[in-house]
N, C-alpha and C positions, 0 to 999 in steps of 0.2 A: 595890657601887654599879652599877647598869643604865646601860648606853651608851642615849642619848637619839639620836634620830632627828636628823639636822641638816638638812632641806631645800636650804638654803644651799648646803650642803657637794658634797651629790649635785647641785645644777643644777650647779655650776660643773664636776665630773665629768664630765659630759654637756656642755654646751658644751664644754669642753676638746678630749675626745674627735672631736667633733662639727666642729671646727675643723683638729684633726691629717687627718680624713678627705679633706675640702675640699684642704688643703696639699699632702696625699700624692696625691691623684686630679689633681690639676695637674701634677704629676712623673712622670705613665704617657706613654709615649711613644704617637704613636699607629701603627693598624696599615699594613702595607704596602698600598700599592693601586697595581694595575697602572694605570698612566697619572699618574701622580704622580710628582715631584721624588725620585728617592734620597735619605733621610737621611745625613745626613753620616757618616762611619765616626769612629769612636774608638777607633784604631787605630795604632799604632808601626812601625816598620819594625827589622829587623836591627839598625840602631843605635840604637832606641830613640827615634827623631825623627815626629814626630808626622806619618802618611799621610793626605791629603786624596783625594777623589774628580777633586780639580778641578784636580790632574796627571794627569788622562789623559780629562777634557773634550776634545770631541769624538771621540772613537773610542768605538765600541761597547767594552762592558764584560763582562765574564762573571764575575762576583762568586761566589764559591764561599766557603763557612762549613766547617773542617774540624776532627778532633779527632785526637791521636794515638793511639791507641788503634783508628782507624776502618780497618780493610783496604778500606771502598768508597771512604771519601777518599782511598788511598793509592790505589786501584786507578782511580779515577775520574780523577787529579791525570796517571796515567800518559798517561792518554786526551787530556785536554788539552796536553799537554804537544805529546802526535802533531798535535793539530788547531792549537795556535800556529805549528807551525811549518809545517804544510801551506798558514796563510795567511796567513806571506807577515810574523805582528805587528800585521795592520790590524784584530784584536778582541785587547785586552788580558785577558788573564786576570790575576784578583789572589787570592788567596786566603789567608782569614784565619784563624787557630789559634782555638778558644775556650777549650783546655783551662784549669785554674786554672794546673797548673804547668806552665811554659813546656817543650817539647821541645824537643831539637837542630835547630832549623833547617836548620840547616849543612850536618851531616850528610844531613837527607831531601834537600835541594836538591840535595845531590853525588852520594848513592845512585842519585837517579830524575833527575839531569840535570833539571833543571826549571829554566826560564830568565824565569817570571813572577815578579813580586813573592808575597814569603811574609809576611805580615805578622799581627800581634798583640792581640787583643783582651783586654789582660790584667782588664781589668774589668768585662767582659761589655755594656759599652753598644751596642756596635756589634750584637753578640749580641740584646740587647731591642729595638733598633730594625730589624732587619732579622724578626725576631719566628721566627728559630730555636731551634726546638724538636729537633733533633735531627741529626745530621749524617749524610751530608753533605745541606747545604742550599745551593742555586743559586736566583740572582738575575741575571736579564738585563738592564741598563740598557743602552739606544740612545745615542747620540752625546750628546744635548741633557741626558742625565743623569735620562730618564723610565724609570720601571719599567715594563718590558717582559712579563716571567713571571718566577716565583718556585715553585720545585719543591723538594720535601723527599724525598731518599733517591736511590740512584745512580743515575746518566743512563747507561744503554746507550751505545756507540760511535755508535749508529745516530740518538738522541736528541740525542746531544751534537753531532753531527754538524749535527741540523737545526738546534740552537740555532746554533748558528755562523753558518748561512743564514741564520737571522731574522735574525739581528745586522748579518751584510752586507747584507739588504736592508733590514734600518732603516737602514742609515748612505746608501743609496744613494737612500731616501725621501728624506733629512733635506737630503741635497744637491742635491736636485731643486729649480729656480728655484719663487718661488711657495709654500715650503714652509715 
């Protein structure tokens, strides 16, 4: 017996289809744009307690995206670590894991003294919305929680250096009457 052709069969195939596309293009995050609102993070912290952007509203931000495996993350994380403390806490640095499996925390924060939040993207959203493709990847938000710049791979001493200045003189803009 020959299988007959079912028109029926195949439109509702294609609408079907045609409809998961629709659903799923609704569900793409969109991309970062410098002068735009930070996307929220999706992100835990050390106990597992869900990290917002909006503890640490108003202070300039230095978002950094890391992976274990990465010796520029580690080596870049060193750098920051020198530039937090040189100023003073008044730019928070926060920096987030995207590995699948989680690393010792613990341990990197005690080996390299690092006194910023370490925090967790164990399901890659914060990863899609910050639109890291490889690590390390830095994000600059100013005070008001605006994207600043966004760079992919390690920042020189000397870069990291001037991000810190942009940061300070956006927080120094934002507090200007008028602003």
């Amino acid at each position: 017996m020959t299988k007959q052709f079912q028109p029926r069969r195949g439109l509702r195939t294609v609408l079907a289809s045609a409809l998961l596309l629709v659903v799923l293009a609704g569900c793409q995050e969109d991309k970062l744009v410098v002068g735009d609102q930070a996307p929220a993070l999706a992100a835990t912290d050390s106990a597992g307690e869900p990290a917002s952007l909006d503890a640490w509203r108003g202070r300039p931000l230095f978002l950094t995206f890391w992976s274990d495996g990465c010796s520029s993350c580690v080596a870049e994380m060193k750098e920051l670590e020198k530039l937090t403390q040189a100023n003073d806490g008044r730019i928070v640095v926060v920096a987030v894991n995207v590995d699948a499996e989680p690393p010792d925390m613990r341990e990197l924060r005690q080996r390299l003294s690092l006194s910023f939040p370490l925090l967790r993207d164990s399901l890659g959203i914060s990863k899609e919305r910050y639109d890291v493709a490889g690590t390390p990847t830095s994000v600059l938000i100013d005070a008001q929680g605006r994207i600043l710049s966004r760079y992919v791979g390690m920042r020189t001493r000397d870069e990291l250096a001037g991000d810190f200045a942009a940061l300070n003189a956006s927080a120094r803009t934002s507090a200007a009457p008028g602003t």
